[in-house]
N, C-alpha and C positions, 0 to 999 in steps of 0.2 A: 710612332707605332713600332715596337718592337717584333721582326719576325725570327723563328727559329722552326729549324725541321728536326720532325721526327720520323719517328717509323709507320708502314702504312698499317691504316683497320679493312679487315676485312678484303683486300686484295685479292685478286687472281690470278691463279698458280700459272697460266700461259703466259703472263706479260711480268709475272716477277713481283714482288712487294714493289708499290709503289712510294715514293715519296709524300708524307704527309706534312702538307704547312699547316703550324699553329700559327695563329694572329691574337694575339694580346690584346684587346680594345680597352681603353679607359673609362669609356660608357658603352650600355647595353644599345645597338641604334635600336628603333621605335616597336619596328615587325617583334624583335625579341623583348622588348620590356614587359610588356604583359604575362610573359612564360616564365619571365625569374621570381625567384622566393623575395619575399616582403620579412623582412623581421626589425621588428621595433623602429621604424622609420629606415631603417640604412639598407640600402640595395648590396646582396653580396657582389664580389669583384668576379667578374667572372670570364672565361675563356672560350672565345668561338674557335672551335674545331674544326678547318675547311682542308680537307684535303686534295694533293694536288695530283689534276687531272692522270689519270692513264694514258697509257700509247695509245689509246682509240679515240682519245677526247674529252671519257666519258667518267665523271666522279667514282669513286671507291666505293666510297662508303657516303651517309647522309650525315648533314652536320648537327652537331649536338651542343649544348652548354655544359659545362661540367663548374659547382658554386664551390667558389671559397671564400671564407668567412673576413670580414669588413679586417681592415688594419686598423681603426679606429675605437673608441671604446673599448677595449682591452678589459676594463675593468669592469666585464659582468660576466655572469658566472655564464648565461645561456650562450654566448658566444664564444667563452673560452671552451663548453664540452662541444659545440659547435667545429672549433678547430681542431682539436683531438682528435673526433673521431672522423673528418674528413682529409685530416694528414693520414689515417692510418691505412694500409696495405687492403686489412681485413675491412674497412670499413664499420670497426666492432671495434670499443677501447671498453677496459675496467680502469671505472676514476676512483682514486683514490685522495681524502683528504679532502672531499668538495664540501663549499658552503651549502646550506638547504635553501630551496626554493618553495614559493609557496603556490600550489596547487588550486587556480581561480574557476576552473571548469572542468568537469567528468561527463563528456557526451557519448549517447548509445547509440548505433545503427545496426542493419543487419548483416548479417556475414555472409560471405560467398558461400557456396556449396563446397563441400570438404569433401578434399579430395577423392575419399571412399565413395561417395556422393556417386560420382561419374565413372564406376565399373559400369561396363554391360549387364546387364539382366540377366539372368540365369534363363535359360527355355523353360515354357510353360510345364515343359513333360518334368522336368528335374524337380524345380521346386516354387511354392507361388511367390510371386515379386517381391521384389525388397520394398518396405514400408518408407515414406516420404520422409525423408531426414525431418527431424526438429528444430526449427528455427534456432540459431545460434548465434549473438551477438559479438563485436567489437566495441573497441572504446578508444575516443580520443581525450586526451588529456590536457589542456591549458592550464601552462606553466607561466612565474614571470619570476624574475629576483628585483623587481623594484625598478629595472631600468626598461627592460627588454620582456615581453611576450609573446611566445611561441607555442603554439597547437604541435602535441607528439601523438604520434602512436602506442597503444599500451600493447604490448607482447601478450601474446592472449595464455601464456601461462600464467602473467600476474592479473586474469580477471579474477580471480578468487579474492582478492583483495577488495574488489568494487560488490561484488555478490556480499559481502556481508561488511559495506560499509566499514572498513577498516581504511581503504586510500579513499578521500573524498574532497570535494569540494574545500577548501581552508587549510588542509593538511600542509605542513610544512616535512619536506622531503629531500631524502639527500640520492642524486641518481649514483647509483653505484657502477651501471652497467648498461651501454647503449648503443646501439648503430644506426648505419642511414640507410634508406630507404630508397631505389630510386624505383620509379614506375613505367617500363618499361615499353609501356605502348603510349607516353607522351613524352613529349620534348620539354628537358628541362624541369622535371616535377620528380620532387624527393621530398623526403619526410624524415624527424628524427624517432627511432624508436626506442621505447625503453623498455630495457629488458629485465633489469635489476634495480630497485630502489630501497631506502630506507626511510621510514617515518617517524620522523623527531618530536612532533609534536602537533598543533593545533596555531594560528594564527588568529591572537586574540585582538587582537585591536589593528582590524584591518583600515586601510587608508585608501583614498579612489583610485592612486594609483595601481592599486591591484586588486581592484572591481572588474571582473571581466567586463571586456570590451570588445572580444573579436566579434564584426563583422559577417566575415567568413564562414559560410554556412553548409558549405560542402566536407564531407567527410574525408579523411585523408585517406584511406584503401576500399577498394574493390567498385567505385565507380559509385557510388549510392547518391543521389538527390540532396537527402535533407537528413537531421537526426531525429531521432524518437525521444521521446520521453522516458527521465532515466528509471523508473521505476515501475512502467505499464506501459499500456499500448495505446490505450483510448483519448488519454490527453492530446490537445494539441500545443506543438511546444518549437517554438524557435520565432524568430523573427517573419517567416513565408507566412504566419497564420495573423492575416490582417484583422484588425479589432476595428478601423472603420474606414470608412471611406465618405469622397463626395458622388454623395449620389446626383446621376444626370437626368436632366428633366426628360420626362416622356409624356409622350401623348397616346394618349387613350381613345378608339376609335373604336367604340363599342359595337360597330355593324359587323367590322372585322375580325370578332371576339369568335371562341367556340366552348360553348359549355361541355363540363365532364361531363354530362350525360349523352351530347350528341359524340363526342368523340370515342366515348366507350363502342359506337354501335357503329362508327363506321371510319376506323382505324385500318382498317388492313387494306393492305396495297398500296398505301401509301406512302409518300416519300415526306411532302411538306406537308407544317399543319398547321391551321391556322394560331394564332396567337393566343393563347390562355392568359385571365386574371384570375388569381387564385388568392383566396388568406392562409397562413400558414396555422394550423391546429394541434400539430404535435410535430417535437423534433426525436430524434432519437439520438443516442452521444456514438461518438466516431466509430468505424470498423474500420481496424487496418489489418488489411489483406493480403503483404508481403509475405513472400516465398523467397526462400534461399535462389531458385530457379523460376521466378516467375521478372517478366520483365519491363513492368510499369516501375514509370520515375518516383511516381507520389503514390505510390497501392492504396487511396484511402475512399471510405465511402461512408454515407450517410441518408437514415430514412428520413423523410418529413410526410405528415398527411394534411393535404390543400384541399378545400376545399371552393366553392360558389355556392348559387346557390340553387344548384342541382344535385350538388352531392357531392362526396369527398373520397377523394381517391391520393394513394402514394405515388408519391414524387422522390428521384434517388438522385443526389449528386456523388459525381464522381472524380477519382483521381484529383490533377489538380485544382480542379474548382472547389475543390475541399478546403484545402488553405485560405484561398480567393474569400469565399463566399460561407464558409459555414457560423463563424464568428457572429455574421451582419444579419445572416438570416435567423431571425427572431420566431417565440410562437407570438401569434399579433399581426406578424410582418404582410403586407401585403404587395405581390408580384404581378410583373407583366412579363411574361417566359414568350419569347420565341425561337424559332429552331431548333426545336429537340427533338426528341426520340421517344416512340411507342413501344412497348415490349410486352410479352405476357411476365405478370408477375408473377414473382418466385413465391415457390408455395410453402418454405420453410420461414420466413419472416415472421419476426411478432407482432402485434396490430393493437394499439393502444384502443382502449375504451373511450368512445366517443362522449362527451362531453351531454352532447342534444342526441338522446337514445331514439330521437325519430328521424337522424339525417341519414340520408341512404348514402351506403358505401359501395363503390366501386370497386371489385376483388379482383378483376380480371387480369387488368390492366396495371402499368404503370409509367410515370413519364420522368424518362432518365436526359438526365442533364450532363452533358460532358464539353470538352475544349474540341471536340471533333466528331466528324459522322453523326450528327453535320455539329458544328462550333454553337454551341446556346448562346444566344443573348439573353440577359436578367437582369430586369429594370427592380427597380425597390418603389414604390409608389408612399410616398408619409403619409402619416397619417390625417394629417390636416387636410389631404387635397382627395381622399378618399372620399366618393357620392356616395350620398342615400342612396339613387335610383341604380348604382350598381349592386345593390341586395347581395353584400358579399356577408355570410354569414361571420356573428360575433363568436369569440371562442368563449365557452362555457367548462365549467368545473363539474366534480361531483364531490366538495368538500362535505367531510364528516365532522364530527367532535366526537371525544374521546368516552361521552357517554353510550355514543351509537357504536359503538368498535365492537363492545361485547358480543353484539347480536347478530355481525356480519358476518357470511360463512366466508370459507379459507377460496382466496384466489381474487375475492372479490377487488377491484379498483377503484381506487380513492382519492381524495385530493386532503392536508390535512395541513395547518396553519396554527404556530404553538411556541410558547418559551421555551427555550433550551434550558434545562436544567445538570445535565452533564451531557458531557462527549467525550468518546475513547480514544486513544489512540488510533492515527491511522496503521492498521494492519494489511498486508497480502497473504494473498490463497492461492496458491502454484494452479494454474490452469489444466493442464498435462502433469500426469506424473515422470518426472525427470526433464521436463523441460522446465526452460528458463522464461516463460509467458507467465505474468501473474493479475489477477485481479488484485485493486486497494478495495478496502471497505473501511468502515468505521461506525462503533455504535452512540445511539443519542437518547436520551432521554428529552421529551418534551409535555409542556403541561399547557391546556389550555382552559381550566377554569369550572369543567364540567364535569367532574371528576375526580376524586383522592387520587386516581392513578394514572400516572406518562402514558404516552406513547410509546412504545419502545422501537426504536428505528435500527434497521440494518440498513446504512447507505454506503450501495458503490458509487466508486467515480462515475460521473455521468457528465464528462466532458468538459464541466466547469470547475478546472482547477482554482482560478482563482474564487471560486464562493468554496467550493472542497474543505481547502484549507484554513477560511476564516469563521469556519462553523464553531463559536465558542459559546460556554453558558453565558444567559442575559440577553442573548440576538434572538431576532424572530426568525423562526425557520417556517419557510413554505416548501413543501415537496409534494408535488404534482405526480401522477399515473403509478402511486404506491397499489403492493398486495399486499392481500394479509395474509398472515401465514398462523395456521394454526395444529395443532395436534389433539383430534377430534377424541383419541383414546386417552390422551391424559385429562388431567383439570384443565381445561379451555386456560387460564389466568397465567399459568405457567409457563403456557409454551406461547399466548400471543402478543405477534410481532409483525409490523408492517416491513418488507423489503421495498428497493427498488426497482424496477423494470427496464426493458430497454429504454424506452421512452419518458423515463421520469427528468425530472428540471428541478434542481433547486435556488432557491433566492434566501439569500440573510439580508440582515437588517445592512443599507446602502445600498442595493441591489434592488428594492420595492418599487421603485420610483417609475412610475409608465405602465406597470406589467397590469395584464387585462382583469386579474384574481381580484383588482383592487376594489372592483363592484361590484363582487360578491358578499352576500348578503353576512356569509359565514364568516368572514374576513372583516368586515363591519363592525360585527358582533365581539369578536375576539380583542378588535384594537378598542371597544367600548371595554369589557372587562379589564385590559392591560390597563387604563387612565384608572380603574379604582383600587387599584395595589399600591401597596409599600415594595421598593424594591428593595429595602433590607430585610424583609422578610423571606424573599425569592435567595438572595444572595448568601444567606447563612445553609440554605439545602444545596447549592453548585459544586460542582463536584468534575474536574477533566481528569484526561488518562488513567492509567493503570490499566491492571489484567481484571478483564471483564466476562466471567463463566459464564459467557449465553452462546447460541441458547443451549438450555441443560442437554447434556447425555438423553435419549431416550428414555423410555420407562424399564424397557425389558432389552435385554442383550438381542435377541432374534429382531427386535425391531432396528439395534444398532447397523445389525450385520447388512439388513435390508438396504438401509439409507445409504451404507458405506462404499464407495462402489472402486473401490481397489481391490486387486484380484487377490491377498491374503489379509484379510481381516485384524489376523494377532501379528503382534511385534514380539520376540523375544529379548528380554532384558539386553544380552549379549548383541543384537542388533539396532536397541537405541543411540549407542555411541555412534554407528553409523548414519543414523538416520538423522541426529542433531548436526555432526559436520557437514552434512550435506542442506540443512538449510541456508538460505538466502535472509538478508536483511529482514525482518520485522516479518518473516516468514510467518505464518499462523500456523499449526498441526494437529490435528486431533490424533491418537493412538493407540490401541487397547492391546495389554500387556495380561498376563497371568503371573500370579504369583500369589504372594503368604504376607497377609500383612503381620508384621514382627514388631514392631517401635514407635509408638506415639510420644512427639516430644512438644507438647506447649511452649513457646518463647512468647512472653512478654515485652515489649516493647516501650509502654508504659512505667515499666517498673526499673527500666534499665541503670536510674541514676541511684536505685538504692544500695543497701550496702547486702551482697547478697555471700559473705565470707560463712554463714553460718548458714544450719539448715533450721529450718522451719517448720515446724509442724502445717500439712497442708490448708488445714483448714484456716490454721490464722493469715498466712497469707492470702489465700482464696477470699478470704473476708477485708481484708485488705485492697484489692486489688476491686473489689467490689463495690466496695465504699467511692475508690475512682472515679471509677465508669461510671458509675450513676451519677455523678458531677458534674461529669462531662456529657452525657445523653440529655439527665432528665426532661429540659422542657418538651424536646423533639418528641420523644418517646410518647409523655402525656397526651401531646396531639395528636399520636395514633388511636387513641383508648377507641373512639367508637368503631373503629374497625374490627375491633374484636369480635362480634358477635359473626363476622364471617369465616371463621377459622372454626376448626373442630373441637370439641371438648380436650382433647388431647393436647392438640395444640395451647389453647386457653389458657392449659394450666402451665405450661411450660416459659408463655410469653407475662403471667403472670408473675412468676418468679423473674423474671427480667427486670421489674420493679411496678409492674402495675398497679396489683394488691399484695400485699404481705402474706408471704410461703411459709409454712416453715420449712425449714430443709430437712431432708431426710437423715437420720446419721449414716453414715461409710462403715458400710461395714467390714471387720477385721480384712477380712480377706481379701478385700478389695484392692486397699489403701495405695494410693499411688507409691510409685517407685522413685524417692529423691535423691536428687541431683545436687550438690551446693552449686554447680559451676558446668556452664554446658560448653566441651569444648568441640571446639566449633572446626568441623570438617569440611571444608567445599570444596570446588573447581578453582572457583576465585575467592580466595581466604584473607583477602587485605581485607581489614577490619572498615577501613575509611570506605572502602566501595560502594558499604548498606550501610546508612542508617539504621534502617529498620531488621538488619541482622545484628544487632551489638545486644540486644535482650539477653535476657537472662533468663535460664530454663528453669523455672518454675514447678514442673510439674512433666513424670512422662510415664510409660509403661511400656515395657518389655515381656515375650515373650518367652515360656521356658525353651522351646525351640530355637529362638537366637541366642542364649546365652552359649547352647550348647554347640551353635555353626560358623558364628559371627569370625573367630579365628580361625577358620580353614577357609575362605569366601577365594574363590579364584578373582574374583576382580568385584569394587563396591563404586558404583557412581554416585557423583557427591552433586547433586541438582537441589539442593533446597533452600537455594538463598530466594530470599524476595528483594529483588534490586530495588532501589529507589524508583527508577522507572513502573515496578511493577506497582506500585501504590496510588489510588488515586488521589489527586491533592485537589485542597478546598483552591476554587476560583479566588483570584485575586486582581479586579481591572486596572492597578494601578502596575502590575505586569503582564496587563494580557498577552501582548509579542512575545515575549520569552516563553508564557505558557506552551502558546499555539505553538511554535518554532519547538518547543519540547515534545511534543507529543503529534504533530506530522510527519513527514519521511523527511531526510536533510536533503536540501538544494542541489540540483544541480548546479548552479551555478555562489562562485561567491561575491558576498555583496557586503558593504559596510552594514552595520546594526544600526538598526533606529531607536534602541531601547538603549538605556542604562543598564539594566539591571547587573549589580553582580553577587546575587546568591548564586548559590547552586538549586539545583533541582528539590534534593533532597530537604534542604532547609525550608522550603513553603512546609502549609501547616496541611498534615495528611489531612483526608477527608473518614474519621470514623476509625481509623485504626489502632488496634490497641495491640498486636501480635498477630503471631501466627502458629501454623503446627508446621512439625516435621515429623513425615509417615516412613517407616523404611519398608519397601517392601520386596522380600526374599523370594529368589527365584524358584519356582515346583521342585528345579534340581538341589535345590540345596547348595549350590554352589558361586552362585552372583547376588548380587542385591543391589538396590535403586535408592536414595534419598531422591527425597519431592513435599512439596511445599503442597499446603492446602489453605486456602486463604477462605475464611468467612465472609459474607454479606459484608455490604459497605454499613449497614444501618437497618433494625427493626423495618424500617419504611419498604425495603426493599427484600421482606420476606417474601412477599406475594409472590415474589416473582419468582424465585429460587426453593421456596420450599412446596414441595409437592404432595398432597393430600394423603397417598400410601406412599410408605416410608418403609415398607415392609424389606424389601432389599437394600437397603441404604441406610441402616439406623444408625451405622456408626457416624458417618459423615451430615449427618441430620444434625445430632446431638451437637458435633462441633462448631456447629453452623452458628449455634446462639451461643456457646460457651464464652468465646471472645470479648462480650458485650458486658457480661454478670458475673467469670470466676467462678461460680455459685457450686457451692460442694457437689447438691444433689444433682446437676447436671454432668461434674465433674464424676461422678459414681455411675451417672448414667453412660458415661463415653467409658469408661474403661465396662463393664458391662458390655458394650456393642460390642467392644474389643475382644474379650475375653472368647464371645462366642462363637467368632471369627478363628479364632488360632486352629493354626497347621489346619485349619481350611483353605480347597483352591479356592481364590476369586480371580474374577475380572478387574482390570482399574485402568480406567479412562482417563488421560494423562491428554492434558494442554498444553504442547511445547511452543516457544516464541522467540525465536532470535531478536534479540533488541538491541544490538550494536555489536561489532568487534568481536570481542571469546566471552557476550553475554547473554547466555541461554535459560529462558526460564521455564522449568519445569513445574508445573501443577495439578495437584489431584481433582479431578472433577467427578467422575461417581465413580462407584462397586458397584460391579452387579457379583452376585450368589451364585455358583453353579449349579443350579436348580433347575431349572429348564426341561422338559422333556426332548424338545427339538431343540434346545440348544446345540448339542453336539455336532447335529449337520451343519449349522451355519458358519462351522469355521473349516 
C-alpha cells in the first residue's frame, strides 16, 4: 500500500492546514463498493481520501472517493472520453477526432424546479403570485461503442435535439463536448455529461450486443425515483411496472366481509375497516401527478370502480402501488382489500357508465389504497376459486353496431367491437400551451358488417401501450367506455366520431383471450360475420398512416373561434415560422391564418414517369390522366353506386362524372383556360428531390392570380411548406411487413432493440393507398408582403367522401372542387376549381392550416378549410 501526503481540505485557521494522508487501495474494501461507478464490468481504480487527524484528534474534513478510469481496456472509446475528461483541471474537455458511438436508450424524468422557481413571492399588495412553473424535463442518455455501456447526462441545451427526435434511440454520434458530474450531497456519485454531440447517422443492423440492457433505473440528476415515458405521461414504462405476479392464497371469511353499502353509511370515525371483496368494473389509465416541487417518489395514481353486490363504488390506487399492482389488476379481477383508507370523493373525477344501468352507485365515498396510513393489503382472488353464493356481480357492456351509431346522441357511451380497416399515425397534442406535457392519439377506422360505413375512432393512450402500438389493419379491435362525438349543426355523417374516455380499455386481436366482452351477445355476432368473409376482399380497402384531415374544420369561422380555446385565434403568416420550430416530435396543430389565396398548382404523381419536355394542351392530358385513374379505382368505385342516392342532386352529378354514368364535359371556357407550366420547379424547405416520392410530379396544371404576378418579386419573406413527405401519404397494408409498418407510423422507441423483421424497402416504396397527386396553394399575406406555400391533399377514395365532404359547400367551394379533382382530371371539374378560384381573388379569407412535425427539419403543412369573411359577428371573435 503506497502512502503519500498532501495538503489539508477544509482545515482550521486556529491549528494551521493540517496534513492530509492519501492512501492508494488496490481494491474498494466492502462499506465502499456499493458507492463506486460500475461501467461495463470493470470497477474504476479508485482513491480513499483520509485525512490526517488535527491537533484536537479530530478529522478535517470527511473522506470521499475520487474515480479514475480502469488501466485496462484502453481500447474503447467510453473510457478513453472517460480519461480525458477526468485528467482535466476543468473537469470539461472538447474531443476532437472521436470514433461515433451508438445511442441504445433516450430516458425522460422530471426536473428540479429552476432556479427562478425559488424567488420569494412578491406581497399580495404588489402584485398577484407567480403562476406554478411548467413541468420541465431532463434526459438520460445510454451510450455503448460495442465494448463498454454507460448511462450520461444530456445538457439540457441539447434537449432540443430529443423534442423533435433528431438524437434518438439507434443514433450513431460523435461526442464532441463533455464533463463530469459529481453529486454533491452523496459519496462517490458522478455522472458524465454531454454537452456537445454530433450525429453521424442511424445504426442499421444493430447486434445484442448493443440492445440496451441497463438494469439501473434510477435517474442520474436531481434525486427522482424512476423514468417517464419518453413521449407522454400516461404509460407505464420501465422495469418497476410489474406485468405479473404469484398470487398468494387467501382465505375468504365471508362473516368478516363488509359490503359497500354498509360501509358507505357508517365510515366515519373510523380507523379499521373491515375487509372488502370487490370485482373490478372499470379501470381508468394512469395519472401522473408530479410537480417540479411536489415530493412523492412514484406521483402516480389510478381510478378503478368495484363493485359486490350491493353497489359499486371507486377505489383509487396510489403512488407506489401503481407500479406494484396496476398492470395485474384487470376489469374481471376479483379482490380481497384489507387495510385501507376511506375518504370523501373528489368531486371533479369522471365516472364511467355502468355497464347494468340498475346497479347503485356509491358517490360519496371512495377507498384509497396506498403503502402507508395504514400499508393495504391486496389479495387477487382467480377466477376459478370465485363462489356463486359470493353474488359478486358480472361485468357487463353496452356494445353498439355501427347501424345504431347514427341514432345516438353526442356524449352518449358505448362499447364497439370491429375490423380495423385503417389506422393513422400515432400523433401528439401539447397539453398546455408552451408546455412540454402532451397527449398521443391516433385515428382508426373500423368496420363491422352492419353497415357501408366505419367507425371512425379517436383513440388516446389509455395505458396500454403495448396493444397502443400493435393496432394495425386486419386485427379486431375492442374498445370499451367510447363517446360519441357529434356536431348537431352540421350533417350528423361528417362530423361523427366515437372518442375515448378516461376509462376506456382497448384489446387487439392476441389480447381477447379471458376478457369478460367474450359473452356478449354483440361480440358473438361479430366473430359469426368475420367466419363469412373473404379476407382479400377486406385487404385490398386497408389503408395505415398518413395525414389524416379529421375531424373537419367547423362549418363557420364563429363556431371555430368558440371551440379554439387559445387566447389569439389568428396566426400571422410572419409568426408560423415561429410557431413550426417550436413544435415537438409528431407534434399535431391546428391554426387559422388570413390571407389571399394567389396559386393553385396540381402535381401529379401518377404522371411523373412521362415525358413532360413539352406543353400540352390541358384537356388532352386532363383526359389522359383520366383514362388512369379510372383503371386504377374502377371496381372500388362501382361498389359505391348504391350510395348514391344519399348525396344531393349536386353532388350526384359531380360523383357521376367520377365515372359512374357517362358526363359529358363541359367546354373551358376561353377565359378560363388554365395557366401552363412544361416543368414545375420545385421550391421547399427540403428540396432533395430523393426525400418525396410523392413530390417528384410533374405540374400539370395551375393558376395564378393577376395580383401575384404583380407582388410575387417584392415578398419580404415566402415559406416553402408544400411538400407531401412520404410519411404524409397513407400506404396500402401489407402483413408480410406488418413490423416495419407499425414501427413506421408509431412514435420511435425509447429504447433500442435488434429488428425482428427483414424488411429493406423504404417507406416510400410500399404501394400508396389512392393517391395519385396533390395541390399546391400559395397563399399571400393581407399585407402584400409574405406569402405561405401548403399542401392540400384530397380524400383517400370516393369511399371516404362521406366523411369529408359536407352537404353546404357554400364557403368552401374551392377546396370541395379539389376534393374529387385528384380521382378524374376531368376538364369540367377542372373549370370548376379555377371558377372557385377566380371568385376568391384579392379576397380576404381565412385558412385553416394542419401543421405536423414528423421527424428531424420535417414539417408538414396542410390546407384544411376557407372560410369567407362573411360573417356578421365574425369580426368580434378574433
Amino acid at each position: 500500500m503506497a502512502v503519500r501526503h498532501g495538503g489539508g481540505h477544509g482545515a482550521r485557521s486556529r491549528v494551521g492546514p493540517p496534513a492530509c494522508t492519501f492512501i492508494e487501495l488496490p481494491a474498494l474494501p466492502r462499506p465502499w463498493l456499493t458507492q463506486a461507478r460500475w461501467l461495463s464490468g470493470y470497477w474504476h481504480l479508485c482513491q480513499l481520501r483520509f485525512p490526517a487527524p488535527s491537533q484536537a484528534g479530530e478529522p478535517s474534513c470527511w473522506p470521499h472517493v475520487c474515480f479514475y478510469p480502469p488501466a485496462s481496456k484502453q481500447d474503447s472509446r467510453i473510457q478513453r472520453v472517460y480519461e480525458e475528461v477526468l485528467s482535466s483541471s476543468q473537469l470539461r474537455v472538447s474531443l476532437q477526432d472521436v470514433l461515433p458511438v451508438t445511442v441504445v436508450a433516450v430516458e425522460r424524468y422530471l426536473a428540479e424546479i429552476p432556479p427562478a422557481s425559488n424567488l420569494p413571492q412578491p406581497p399580495a399588495s404588489a402584485s398577484p403570485p407567480r403562476p406554478a412553473p411548467l413541468p420541465s424535463y431532463c434526459y438520460d442518455v445510454t451510450i455503448t461503442d460495442g465494448m463498454c455501456q454507460e448511462k450520461c447526462h444530456l445538457a439540457h441545451e441539447q434537449n432540443f435535439l430529443l423534442h423533435k427526435n433528431i438524437l434518438q434511440s439507434g443514433s450513431q454520434v460523435k461526442i464532441t463536448q463533455c464533463s463530469y458530474m459529481y453529486n454533491e450531497k452523496k459519496l462517490a456519485c458522478g455522472f458524465l455529461c454531454i454537452e456537445s454531440l454530433e450525429i453521424v447517422g442511424m445504426c442499421e443492423t444493430p447486434n445484442r450486443q448493443k440492445e440496451y440492457s441497463e438494469k439501473l433505473i434510477m435517474p442520474l440528476k436531481g434525486g427522482k425515483k424512476h423514468y417517464l415515458p419518453l413521449w407522454n405521461n400516461e404509460d407505464p414504462y420501465g422495469d418497476m411496472w410489474v406485468q405479473n405476479r404469484v398470487l398468494e392464497e387467501a382465505t375468504v371469511n365471508v362473516a368478516k366481509l363488509i359490503s359497500l353499502s354498509h360501509l358507505e353509511t357508517s365510515w366515519r370515525g373510523k380507523i379499521n375497516y373491515q375487509p372488502l371483496l370487490v370485482r373490478i368494473l372499470h379501470k381508468s389509465r394512469l395519472r401522473y401527478y408530479g410537480k417540479p416541487y411536489a415530493k412523492a417518489d412514484i406521483p402516480y395514481q389510478a381510478y378503478f370502480e368495484v363493485a359486490d353486490n350491493s353497489g359499486m363504488m371507486s377505489m383509487v390506487l396510489w403512488n407506489s402501488l401503481c407500479p406494484e399492482w396496476y398492470n395485474i389488476m384487470k376489469v374481471g379481477t376479483v379482490l380481497l382489500i384489507e387495510k385501507y383508507a376511506v375518504k370523501t370523493s373528489y368531486p371533479f373525477k369522471t365516472l364511467p357508465t355502468p355497464g347494468d344501468s340498475q346497479m347503485k352507485r356509491f358517490a360519496t365515498i371512495e377507498i384509497n389504497l396506498n403503502v402507508r396510513d395504514p400499508p393495504t393489503k391486496i389479495n387477487i382472488i382467480p377466477e376459478k376459486m370465485v363462489k356463486p353464493e359470493w353474488n359478486l356481480p358480472d361485468v357487463k357492456y353496452r356494445f353498439i353496431t355501427r347501424s345504431e351509431l347514427d341514432s345516438l346522441p353526442t356524449s352518449h357511451s358505448c362499447d364497439i367491437i370491429g375490423l380495423v380497416r385503417f389506422v393513422g399515425r400515432a400523433e401528439r397534442t401539447r397539453k398546455r400551451e408552451h408546455g412540454e406535457d402532451f397527449w398521443i392519439h391516433r385515428w382508426a377506422h373500423v368496420v363491422d358488417g352492419t353497415s357501408e360505413q366505419p367507425f371512425i375512432l379517436e383513440l388516446f393512450a389509455t395505458s396500454q401501450p403495448d396493444i397502443f402500438e400493435h393496432i394495425h389493419p386486419m386485427t379486431y379491435l375492442v374498445c370499451t367506455q367510447m363517446r360519441v362525438v357529434r356536431d348537431v349543426s352540421q350533417n350528423a355523417s361528417s362530423t361523427l366520431y366515437l372518442t375515448t374516455s378516461n376509462e376506456s380499455q382497448m384489446f387487439v386481436t392476441g389480447w381477447h383471450k379471458g376478457q369478460p366482452y367474450a359473452k356478449d351477445t354483440k361480440v358473438k355476432s361479430f366473430i359469426q360475420w368475420i367466419k363469412t368473409q373473404r379476407e382479400a376482399d377486406h385487404m385490398e380497402k386497408t389503408a395505415i398512416g398518413g395525414y389524416y384531415p379529421f375531424p373537419p374544420a367547423p362549418h363557420t369561422f364563429v363556431k371555430y373561434c368558440n371551440n379554439n380555446k387559445v387566447e389569439s385565434v389568428l396566426t400571422t403568416i410572419s409568426e408560423m415560422e415561429k410557431e413550426i420550430e417550436n413544435l415537438h416530435y409528431r407534434e399535431h396543430k391546428r391554426i387559422a391564418i388570413q390571407g389571399i389565396i394567389s396559386v393553385i398548382r396540381y402535381v401529379s404523381c401518377s404522371s411523373r414517369t412521362e415525358d413532360s419536355s413539352g406543353v400540352e394542351p390541358v384537356q388532352v392530358q386532363s383526359a389522359r390522366a383520366s383514362k388512369d385513374a379510372a383503371r386504377q379505382l374502377g371496381a372500388r368505385y362501382t361498389s359505391s353506386t348504391p350510395n348514391l342516392h344519399r348525396l344531393s342532386p349536386k353532388r350526384q352529378c359531380i360523383l357521376e362524372s367520377n365515372g359512374y354514368t357517362a358526363l359529358p364535359p363541359k367546354s373551358v371556357q376561353p377565359s378560363l383556360m388554365l395557366h401552363r407550366e412544361p416543368r414545375w420547379n420545385k421550391i421547399s424547405q427540403n428540396s432533395d428531390a430523393s426525400e418525396s416520392e410523392e413530390s417528384e410530379g410533374t405540374v400539370h396544371d395551375s393558376w395564378q392570380s393577376d395580383l401575384w404576378t404583380r407582388v410575387k418579386d417584392n415578398l419580404k419573406e415566402r415559406f416553402h411548406y408544400s411538400n407531401a413527405f412520404p410519411e404524409s401519404i397513407p400506404r396500402k397494408f401489407d402483413y408480410m411487413h406488418k413490423e416495419f409498418l407499425m414501427e413506421q407510423y408509431n412514435l420511435h422507441p425509447a429504447q433500442h432493440k435488434p429488428k425482428e423483421y427483414k424488411t429493406k424497402k423504404a417507406v416510400n416504396e410500399f404501394k400508396s393507398a389512392d393517391y395519385f397527386g396533390q395541390y399546391e396553394v400559395t397563399i399571400l399575406g393581407i399585407n402584400h408582403d409574405v406569402a405561405i406555400d401548403v399542401a392540400f391533399l384530397p380524400v383517400h377514395s370516393p369511399e371516404d367522401l362521406h366523411i369529408f365532404y359536407s352537404e353546404n359547400i357554400q364557403n368552401d367551394t374551392l377546396l370541395s372542387h379539389m376534393m374529387f379533382v385528384l380521382h378524374t382530371i376531368c376538364v369540367w371539374l377542372l373549370d370548376e376549381i379555377i371558377k372557385a378560384a377566380i371568385d376568391l381573388e384579392r379576397q380576404h379569407v381565412i385558412c385553416i392550416l394542419d401543421i405536423c412535425h414528423l421527424a428531424e427539419d420535417k414539417v408538414e403543412v396542410f390546407l384544411n378549410k376557407i372560410y369567407k369573411i362573411v360573417e356578421d359577428n365574425m369580426m368580434n371573435q378574433t
